[in-house]
C-alpha positions in Angstrom: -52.3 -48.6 -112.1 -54.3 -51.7 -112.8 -54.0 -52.5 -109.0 -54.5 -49.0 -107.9 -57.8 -49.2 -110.1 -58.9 -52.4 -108.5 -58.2 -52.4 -104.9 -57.0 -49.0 -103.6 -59.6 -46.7 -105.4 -63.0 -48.4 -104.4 -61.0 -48.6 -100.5 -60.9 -44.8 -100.9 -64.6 -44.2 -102.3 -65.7 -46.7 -99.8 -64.2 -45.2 -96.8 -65.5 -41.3 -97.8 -69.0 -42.7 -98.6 -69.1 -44.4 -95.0 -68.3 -41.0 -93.4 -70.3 -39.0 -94.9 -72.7 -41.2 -93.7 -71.7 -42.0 -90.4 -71.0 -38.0 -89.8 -74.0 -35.7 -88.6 -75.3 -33.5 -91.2 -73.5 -30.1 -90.5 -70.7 -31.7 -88.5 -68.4 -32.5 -90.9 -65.0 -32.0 -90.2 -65.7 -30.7 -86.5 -62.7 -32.6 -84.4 -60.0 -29.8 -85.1 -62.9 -26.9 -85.3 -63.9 -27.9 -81.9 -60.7 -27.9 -80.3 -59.6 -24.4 -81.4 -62.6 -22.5 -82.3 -61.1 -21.8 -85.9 -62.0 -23.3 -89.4 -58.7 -22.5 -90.8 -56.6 -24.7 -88.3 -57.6 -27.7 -90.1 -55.3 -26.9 -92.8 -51.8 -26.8 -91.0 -53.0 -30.1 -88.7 -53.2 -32.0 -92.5 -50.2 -30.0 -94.1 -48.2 -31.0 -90.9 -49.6 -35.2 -91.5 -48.3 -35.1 -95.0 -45.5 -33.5 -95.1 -44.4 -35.6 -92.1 -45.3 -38.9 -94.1 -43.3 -37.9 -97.2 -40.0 -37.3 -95.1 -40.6 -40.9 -93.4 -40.7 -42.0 -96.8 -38.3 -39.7 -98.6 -36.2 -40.8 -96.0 -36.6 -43.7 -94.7 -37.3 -46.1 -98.1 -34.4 -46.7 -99.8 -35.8 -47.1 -103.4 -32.8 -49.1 -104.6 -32.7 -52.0 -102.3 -36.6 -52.5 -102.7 -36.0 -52.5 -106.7 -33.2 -54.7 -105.9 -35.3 -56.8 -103.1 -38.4 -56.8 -105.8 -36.7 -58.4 -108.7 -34.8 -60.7 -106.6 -37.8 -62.3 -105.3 -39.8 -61.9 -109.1 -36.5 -64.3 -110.1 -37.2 -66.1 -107.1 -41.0 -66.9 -107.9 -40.2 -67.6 -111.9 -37.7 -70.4 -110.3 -34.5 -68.6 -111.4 -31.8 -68.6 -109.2 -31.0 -65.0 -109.4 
């Protein structure tokens, strides 16, 4: 969390502040609008993104070997053999 409250969470803040800045006033959200004609279709596009992130990592990160992996090297950087 400390990290997360360090790092990640101004990257986030930053990177919305610099597109509502960068975006024309009124055109917000306008890539997926433009292409279909329909406000609604932005919804699907982003429930599609996510969900297809969460199955890479539901199913592609095997939790155990990165705990595993983790401590491993923590032991490794404390100079503990194991």
């Amino acid at each position: 969390n400390v990290v997360f409250g360090l790092f990640q969470a101004p990257y986030y803040a930053f990177s919305q502040t610099m597109m509502a800045e960068l975006s024309p006033p009124g055109f917000d959200n306008m890539a997926i609008i433009d292409k279909t004609g329909n406000n609604w279709q932005g919804f699907p596009f982003l429930v599609a993104l996510c969900t297809s992130a969460s199955l890479v990592i539901w199913f592609g990160v095997d939790v155990t070997k990165g705990r595993r992996d983790a401590v491993r090297w923590a032991n490794a950087q404390r100079g503990h053999p194991r």
